[in-house]
N, C-alpha and C positions, 0 to 999 in steps of 0.2 A: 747436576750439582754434585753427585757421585762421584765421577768422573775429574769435575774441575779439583774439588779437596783431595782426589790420591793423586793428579797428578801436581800437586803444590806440596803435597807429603812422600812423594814416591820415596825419595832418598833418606827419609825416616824407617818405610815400610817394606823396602827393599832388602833390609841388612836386619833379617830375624834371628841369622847365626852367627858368632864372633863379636857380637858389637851390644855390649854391656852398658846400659843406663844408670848415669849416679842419681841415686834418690837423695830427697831434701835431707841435711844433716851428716850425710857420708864424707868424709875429707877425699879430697884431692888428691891424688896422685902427683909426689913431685916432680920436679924436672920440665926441659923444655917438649917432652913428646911423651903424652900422658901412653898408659898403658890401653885405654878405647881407641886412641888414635892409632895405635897400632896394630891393633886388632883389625881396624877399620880399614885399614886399609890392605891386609891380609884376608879381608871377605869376600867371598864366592861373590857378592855385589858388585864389587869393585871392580872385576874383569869377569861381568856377566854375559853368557851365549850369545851371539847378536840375533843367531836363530830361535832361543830364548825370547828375548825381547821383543821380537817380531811378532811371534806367536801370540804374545801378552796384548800386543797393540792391539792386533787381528780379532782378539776376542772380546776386548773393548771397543771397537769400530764395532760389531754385531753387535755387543749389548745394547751401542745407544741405537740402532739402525732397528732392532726390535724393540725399544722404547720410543723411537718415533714413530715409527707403524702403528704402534699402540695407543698412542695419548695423542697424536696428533694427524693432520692430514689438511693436502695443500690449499693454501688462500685461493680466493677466486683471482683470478687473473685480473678482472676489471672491476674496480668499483670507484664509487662517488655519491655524491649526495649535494643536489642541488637545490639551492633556496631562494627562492623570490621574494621582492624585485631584487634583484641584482645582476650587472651588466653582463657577469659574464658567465653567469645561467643558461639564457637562452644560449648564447653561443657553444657552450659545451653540449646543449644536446639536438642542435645541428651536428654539432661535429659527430655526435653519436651515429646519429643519420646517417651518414657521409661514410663513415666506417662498413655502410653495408656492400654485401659483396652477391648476396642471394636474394635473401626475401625481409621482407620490413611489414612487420601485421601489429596494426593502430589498432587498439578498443577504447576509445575516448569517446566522452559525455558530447563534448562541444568543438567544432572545430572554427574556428577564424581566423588564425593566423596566418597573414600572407607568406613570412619566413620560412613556416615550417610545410606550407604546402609547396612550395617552391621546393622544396628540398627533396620532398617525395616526387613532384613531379619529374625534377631533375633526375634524382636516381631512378625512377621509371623508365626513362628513357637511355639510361645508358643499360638499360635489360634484366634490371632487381625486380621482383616479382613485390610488389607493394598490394595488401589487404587492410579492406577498414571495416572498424564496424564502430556504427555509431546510434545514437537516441532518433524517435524518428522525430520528436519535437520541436528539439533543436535542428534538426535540417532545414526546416521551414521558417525559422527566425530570421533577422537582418541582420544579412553579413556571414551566413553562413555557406561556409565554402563544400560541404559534402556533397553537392550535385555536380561542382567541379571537379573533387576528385575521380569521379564517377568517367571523367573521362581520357583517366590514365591508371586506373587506378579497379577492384573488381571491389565494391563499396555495397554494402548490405547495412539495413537499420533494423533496429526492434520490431517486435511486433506491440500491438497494443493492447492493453486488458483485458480479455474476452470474457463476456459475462459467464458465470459456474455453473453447475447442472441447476441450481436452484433459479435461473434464472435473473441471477441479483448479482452484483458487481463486488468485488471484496470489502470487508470490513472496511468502515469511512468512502467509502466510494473514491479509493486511492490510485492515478493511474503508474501504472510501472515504467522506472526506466532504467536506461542501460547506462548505466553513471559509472560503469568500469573508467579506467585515465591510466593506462597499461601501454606498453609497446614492446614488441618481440622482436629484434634483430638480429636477423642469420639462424636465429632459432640459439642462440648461446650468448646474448647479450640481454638482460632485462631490465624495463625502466619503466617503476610504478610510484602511486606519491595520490597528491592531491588535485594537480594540476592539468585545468584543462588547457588545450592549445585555444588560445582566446590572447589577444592584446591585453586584454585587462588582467587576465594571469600571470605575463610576464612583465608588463610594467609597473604597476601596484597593488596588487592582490599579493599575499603570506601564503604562500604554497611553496611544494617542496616536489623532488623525486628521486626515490632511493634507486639506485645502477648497481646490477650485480650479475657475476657471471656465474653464479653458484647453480651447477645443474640441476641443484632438485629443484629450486625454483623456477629454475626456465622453463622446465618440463612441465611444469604443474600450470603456470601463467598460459604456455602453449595449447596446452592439454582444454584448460577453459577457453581461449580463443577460439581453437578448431572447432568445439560445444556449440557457443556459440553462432560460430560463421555458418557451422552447418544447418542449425535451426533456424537462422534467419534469411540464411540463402532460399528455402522452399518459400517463403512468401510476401519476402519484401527485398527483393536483389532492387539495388538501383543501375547497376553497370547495364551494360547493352551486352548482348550477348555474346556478339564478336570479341570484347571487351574479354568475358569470360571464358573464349574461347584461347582466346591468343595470352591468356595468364595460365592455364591448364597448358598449354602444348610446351611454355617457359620452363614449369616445372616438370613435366616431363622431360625437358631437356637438360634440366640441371641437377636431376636425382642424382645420375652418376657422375657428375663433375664435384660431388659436396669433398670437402678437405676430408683427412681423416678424423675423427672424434677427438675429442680432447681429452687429455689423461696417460697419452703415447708420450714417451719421450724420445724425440725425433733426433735429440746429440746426442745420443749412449750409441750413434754411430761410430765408426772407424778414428774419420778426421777431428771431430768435435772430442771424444775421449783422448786423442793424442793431445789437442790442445789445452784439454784443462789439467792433464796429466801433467804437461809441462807448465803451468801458471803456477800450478801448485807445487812443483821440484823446487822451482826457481824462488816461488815465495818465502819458502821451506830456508832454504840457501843462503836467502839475502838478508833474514829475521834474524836480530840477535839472537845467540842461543838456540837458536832452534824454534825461536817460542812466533806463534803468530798473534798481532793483538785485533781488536774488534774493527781496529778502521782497515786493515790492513784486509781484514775477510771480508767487508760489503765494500772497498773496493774493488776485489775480486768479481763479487756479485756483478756489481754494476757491469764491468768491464765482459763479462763473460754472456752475459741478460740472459740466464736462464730464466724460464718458467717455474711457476713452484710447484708441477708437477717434478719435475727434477731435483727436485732436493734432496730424494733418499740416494738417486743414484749419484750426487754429485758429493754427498758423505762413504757413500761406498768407493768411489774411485779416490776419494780423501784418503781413506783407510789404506787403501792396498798401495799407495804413492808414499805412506809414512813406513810401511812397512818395510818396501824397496829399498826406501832409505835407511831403514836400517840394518839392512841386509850387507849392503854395499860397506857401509863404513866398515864392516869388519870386528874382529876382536881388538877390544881396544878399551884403555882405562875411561870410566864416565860414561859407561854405556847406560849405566842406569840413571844419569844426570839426562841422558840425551832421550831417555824415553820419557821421561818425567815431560823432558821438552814438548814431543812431539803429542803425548797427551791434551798435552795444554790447549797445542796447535788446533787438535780434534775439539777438545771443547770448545776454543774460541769459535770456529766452524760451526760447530751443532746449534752455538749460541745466536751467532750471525743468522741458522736457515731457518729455526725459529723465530725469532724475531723479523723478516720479511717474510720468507716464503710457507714458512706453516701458521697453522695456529690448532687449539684446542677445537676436537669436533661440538659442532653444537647440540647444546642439550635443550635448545627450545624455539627448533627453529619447525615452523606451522605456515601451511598459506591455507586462509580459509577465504569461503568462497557462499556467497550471499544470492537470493532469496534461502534461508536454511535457516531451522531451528536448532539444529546442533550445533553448528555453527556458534549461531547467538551465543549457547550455553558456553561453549569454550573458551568466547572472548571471556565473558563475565568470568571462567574461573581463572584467566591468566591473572586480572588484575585484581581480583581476591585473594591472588599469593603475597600484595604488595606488603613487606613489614618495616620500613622502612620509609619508606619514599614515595609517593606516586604522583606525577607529571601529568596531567592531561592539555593536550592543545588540540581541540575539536572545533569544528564550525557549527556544528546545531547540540545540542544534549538535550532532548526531549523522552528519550525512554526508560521510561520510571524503573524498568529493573539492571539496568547500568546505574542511572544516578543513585539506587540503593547500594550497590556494589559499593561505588565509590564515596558512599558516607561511612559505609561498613569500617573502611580504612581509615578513614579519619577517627572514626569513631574507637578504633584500636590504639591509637596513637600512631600510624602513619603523619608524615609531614606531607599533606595534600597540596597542591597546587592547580587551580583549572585558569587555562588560555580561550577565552571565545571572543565572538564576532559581538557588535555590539546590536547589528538589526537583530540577528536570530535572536540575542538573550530575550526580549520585547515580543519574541511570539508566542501567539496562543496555544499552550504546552511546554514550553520552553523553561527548564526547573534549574536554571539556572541559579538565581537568587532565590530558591527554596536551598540547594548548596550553602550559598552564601550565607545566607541564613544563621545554616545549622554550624557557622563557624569556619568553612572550605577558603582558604585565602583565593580572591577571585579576580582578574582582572579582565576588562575586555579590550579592543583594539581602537585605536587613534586616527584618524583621518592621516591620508598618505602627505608629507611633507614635499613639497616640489623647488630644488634647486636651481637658482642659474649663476653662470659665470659670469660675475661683474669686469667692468672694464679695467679696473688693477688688478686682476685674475682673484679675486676672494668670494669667494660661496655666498650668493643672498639666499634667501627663501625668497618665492615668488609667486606664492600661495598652496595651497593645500583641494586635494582630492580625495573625496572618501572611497572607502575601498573596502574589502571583505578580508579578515584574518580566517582567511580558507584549509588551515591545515588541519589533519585528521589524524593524529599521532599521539602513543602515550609512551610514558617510559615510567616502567615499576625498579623501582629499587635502583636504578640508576645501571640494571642488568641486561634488561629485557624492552625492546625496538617493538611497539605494535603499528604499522603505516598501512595505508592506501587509501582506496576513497570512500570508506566506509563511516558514514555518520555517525552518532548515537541518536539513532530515533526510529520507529515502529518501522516507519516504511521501507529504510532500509536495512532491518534485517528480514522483513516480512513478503516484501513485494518486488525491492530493485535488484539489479545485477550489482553486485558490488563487490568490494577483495579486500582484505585484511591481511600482511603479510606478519609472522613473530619471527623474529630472530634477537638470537643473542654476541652477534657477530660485533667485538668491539670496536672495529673501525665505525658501523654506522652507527650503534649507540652514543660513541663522542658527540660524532659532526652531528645527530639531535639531541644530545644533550646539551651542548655549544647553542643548539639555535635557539633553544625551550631557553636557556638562561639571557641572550639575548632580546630575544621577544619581552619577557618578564621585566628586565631592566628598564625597556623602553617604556612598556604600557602601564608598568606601575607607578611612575613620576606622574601620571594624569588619568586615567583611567582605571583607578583601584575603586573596587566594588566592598563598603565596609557593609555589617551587618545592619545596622540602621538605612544603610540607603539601599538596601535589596530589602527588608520590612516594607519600606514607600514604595517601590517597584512593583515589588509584589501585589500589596495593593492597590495599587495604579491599576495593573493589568486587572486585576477581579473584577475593581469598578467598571472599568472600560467590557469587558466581560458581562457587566450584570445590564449593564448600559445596552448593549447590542440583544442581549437574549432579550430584555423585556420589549424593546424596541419591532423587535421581529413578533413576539409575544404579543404588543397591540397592533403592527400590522395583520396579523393573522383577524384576530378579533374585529379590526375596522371591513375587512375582504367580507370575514364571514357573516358581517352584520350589511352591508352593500350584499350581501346573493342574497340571505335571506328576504331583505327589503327589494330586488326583485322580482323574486320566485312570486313571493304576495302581489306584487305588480300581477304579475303575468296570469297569476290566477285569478285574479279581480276585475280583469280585462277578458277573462275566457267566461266567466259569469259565476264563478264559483269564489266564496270568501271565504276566509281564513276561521273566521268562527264556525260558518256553516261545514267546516273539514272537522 
């Protein structure tokens, strides 16, 4: 900003000697060539140093070049944000698949998709080192393809609950599982969300998967997968050994073939600098003035596709190409008009590589990672900062000290919002319409709509499928992204594998803030939850509640009065009665 208003005032701020300001009420100098103008144009400005000039740029290309280092640093190369059902979901993250060139390591709850096994298979076989790890419960359902992978693929499942030194099974007697919905590709691609690989995920189930090539995440994602693979590989491999064998010798052979790391910039070679040396001469050249404007720099972009690791150095070879230029033209009247120019040109530039290639380091960017009580605490104090806004779109909310958090906000004057599913709202623990209740605008999800193409080509409906609103995302303030496949409810922050990623990255805040407004739109026309009909709910479930406990309460009492009437049997039969005891 600095930058852009001196070089739109240079030719103000240039001419500090010789060149006289009339103040309001001062008369005019007559005649056709005022006494400033004469001056003005007898000013050291006017036929300024071009070595001068040069110099000025050079120390302006380093300011902004140590204000981007400072305040900023590069986009991730890849990102996206898929949402389901939608057509062309699934096919973006085959395509993700398909992208691999090493290794591909799956932590997903449920696998069935014939698409997305095909896709691992496929690249199995052209020599990607493909790793899974999955629930061991879902292996054994119907339609579960994990023992297929098993035979291209080196596939490991959870282990199961093991009783505690007291001999007793955890609190509630709750089994664990590994409900991670995570995948690693090439080890610099990541893609977490809600979504398991299942048909009914990608065809009408509300899930989602955030893609990011941001390294600390990857690392962190990786970091838990290896955790993982490694603990469960000692005592629940499914692969065959051979299996394991000929994936270990893969990577061994592809340690030293990996690219170099990312964050090198591979054109600030020879050729690659000569050619943007000259885009930039030439754009320099052919711009009015001197000046370069905004379409004019991300057509460059485009044309040139740098990475946004290259942004500093593609502002640095900017800099040192304006200054050439002004070296060359020489002593000559307007030099201080043509710096003023090539300023602009730097701004426009700095403007353009911020706006695609960099952006603001994050200041709340976290991957937490589940069974873990600290954990827990940290989600609850992200969305305890909410003072404005707070989104929630969750599939279960059962754990009393989240739903406190999120009344806390309401309770502050936050504009609350909750998205759920409408089976979970209905289960036993489920505080949802205790929310509601207490005022939380609440809505739940709609049976999935099913279209066909009539024979005039016009959209019918052609009946409806229920389906689950599976996503697990919240957004505070409209700042801050919490995603993955972590519930609100005891089990899983106490017992499952599970992930929670925070970032404040505004590309994927939009695409779910876009989706959170969507979702709302739809489920609110039919499915708005007022405080009178979560009061009936409420009590529905208590009834239903008081109904089962006493019910169990006189099965117990009929059992315990059948042994008793028994026992007395048994001992009136052996010659001994019940009095005479």
């Amino acid at each position: 900003l600095v930058l852009t208003r001196r070089s739109e005032d240079t030719a103000q701020h240039s001419r500090p000697r010789g060149w006289r300001t009339l103040h309001a009420g001062e008369p005019r100098s007559p005649g056709p060539r005022s006494p400033g103008g004469a001056i003005a144009e007898e000013s050291p400005a006017a036929a300024a140093d071009p070595k001068e000039c040069a110099a000025r740029l050079e120390a302006a290309g380093r300011l902004l070049e140590a204000v981007q280092r400072l305040c900023l640093v590069p986009r991730p190369t890849f990102r996206d944000a898929l949402f389901f059902p939608h057509a062309s979901a699934l096919e973006r993250l085959l395509a993700l698949l398909r992208r691999a060139k090493f290794t591909i390591d799956v932590c997903v709850y449920c696998v069935t998709e014939e698409r997305l096994v095909a896709a691992l298979r496929e690249k199995a076989a052209a020599g990607v080192a493909v790793r899974i790890v999955s629930d061991e419960d879902q292996a054994f359902n119907k339609g579960a393809a994990i023992f297929k992978t098993a035979a291209f693929a080196y596939t490991v499942v959870d282990e199961p609950l093991h009783e505690g030194a007291n001999g007793r099974k955890a609190e509630g007697e709750r089994e664990k599982r590994m409900h991670h919905k995570f995948c690693v590709v090439d080890h610099r691609i990541l893609a977490t969300g809600s979504f398991n690989w299942t048909g009914a995920a990608s065809s009408r189930n509300c899930e989602n998967i955030l893609v990011s090539s941001e390294p600390k995440l990857v690392s962190a994602y990786s970091a838990e997968f290896e955790r993982l693979h490694a603990a469960f590989s000692r005592s629940n491999p499914v692969s065959t050994a051979a299996a394991a064998t000929k994936l270990q010798a893969a990577l061994r052979g592809r340690a030293a073939r990996l690219p170099p790391a990312m964050g090198r910039a591979q054109s600030s070679q020879g050729t690659a600098e000569e050619k943007v040396a000259a885009a930039l001469s030439q754009l320099l050249a052919q711009a009015p003035s001197g000046r370069l404007s905004l379409g004019a720099c991300r057509a460059l972009l485009q044309r040139l596709n740098l990475r946004p690791v290259q942004a500093r150095w593609l502002l640095h070879t900017a800099t040192e190409e304006c200054c050439e230029l002004m070296r060359r033209r020489g002593r000559r009247r307007g030099a201080a008009a043509e710096m003023a120019a090539l300023l602009s040109s730097l701004g426009s530039l700095a403007a353009t590589l911020e706006s695609d290639l960099l952006m603001p380091p994050s200041a709340a960017a976290a991957t937490l990672f589940f069974p873990s009580v600290a954990a827990r605490e940290e989600l609850c104090g992200v969305l305890a900062t909410a003072r404005h806004t707070l989104d929630v779109c969750v599939f279960t909310l059962s754990d009393r000290r989240i739903a406190d958090t999120v009344l806390d906000a309401h309770k502050r004057g936050a504009a609350v919002r909750l998205i759920t599913d409408d089976v979970t709202a209905m289960n036993d623990g489920s505080l949802v319409f205790e929310l509601a209740e207490a005022g939380v605008a609440t809505v739940v999800d709609s049976d999935f709509e099913e279209w066909r193409t009539a024979e005039d080509g016009s959209m019918r409906r052609s009946g409806s499928t229920p389906r689950h609103m599976h996503h697990k995302f919240c957004l505070v303030d409209g700042q801050i992204l919490l995603t993955g496949s972590y519930n609100f409810s005891w089990s899983a922050g106490n017992v499952n594998c599970e992930n929670m990623l925070i970032t404040d990255d505004p590309y994927h805040v939009r695409r779910y803030g876009e989706a959170f407004e969507g979702l709302w739109r739809e489920f609110r026309r039919a499915m708005y939850v007022s405080r009178q009909e979560a009061a009936v709910r409420i009590q529905r479930i208590e009834r239903g509640r008081r109904e089962r406990t006493a019910g169990a309460r006189g099965m117990r009492q009929v059992v315990n009065a059948a042994s008793v009437k028994a026992n007395a049997g048994r001992r009136i039969a052996g010659g001994r009665s019940p009095r005479a005891r």
